[in-house]
N, C-alpha and C positions, 0 to 999 in steps of 0.2 A: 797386303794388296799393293801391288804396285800403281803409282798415280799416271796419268796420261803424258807427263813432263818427261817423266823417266821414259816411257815405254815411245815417243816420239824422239829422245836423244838417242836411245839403243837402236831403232829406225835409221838416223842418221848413220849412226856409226854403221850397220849392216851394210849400206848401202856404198863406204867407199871402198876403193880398190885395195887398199891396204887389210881391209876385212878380209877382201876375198883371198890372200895370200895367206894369213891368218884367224881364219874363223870363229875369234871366242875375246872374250871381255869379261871383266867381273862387276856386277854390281854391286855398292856396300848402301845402307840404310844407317849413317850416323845417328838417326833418332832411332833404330832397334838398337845399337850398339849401344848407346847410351843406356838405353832403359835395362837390358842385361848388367851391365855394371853396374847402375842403381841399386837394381837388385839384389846383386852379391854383397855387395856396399851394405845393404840393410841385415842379411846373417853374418856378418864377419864380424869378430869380436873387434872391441875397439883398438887392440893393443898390434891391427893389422894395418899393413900400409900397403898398398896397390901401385903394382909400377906395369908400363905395358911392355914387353919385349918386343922391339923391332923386327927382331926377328920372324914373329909372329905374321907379319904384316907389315911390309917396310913400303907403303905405300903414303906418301907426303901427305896428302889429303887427311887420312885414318892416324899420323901424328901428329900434326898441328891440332887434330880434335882431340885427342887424346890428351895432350899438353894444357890444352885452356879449362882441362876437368879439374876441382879442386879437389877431388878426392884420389885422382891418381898425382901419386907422392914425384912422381919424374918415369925416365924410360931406360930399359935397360938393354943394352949392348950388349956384344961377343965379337965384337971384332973392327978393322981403323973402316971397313966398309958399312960400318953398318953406325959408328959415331960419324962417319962426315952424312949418312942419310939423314939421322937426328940429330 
C-alpha cells in the first residue's frame, strides 16, 4: 500500500515539465527491500555472505541503504562506473 507521502511526491513530480518530456519515475520501498533480505537472510546457510551488486540497481538512495545493512557483507562492482557510483 502506498501511503499518502509517497502518492502526493509522485503528484509533484507528474506535475513538472520535465515529466512531461519524460513520463515515468520508479518508486523503491526500502522497508519492502529490507524485509525481502531479511528473509533470505533467515534461509541461507550461515557460511553465506550477502553482497548487493550495483549493477542491480545503481541508484544512491538503494546503496547507501544497502551499506548501513549488517548483514550485507559490502557491494559489488563490474566496472571504474559503477566503483566511483559506490
Amino acid at each position: 500500500m502506498i501511503n499518502k507521502k509517497v502518492i502526493n511526491r509522485a503528484r509533484e513530480i507528474a506535475q513538472k515539465d520535465s515529466f512531461k518530456k519524460n513520463p515515468c519515475f520508479y518508486i523503491y520501498d526500502l522497508r519492502m527491500i529490507t524485509s525481502k533480505i531479511e528473509n533470505l537472510k533467515r534461509y541461507i546457510p550461515d557460511n553465506f555472505s550477502l553482497y548487493y551488486s550495483v549493477k542491480a540497481n545503481p541508484h544512491n538512495e538503494i546503496i547507501k541503504h544497502m551499506r548501513n545493512k549488517t548483514y550485507i557483507k559490502g557491494v559489488e562492482v563490474a566496472s571504474d562506473g559503477e566503483q566511483n557510483i559506490a
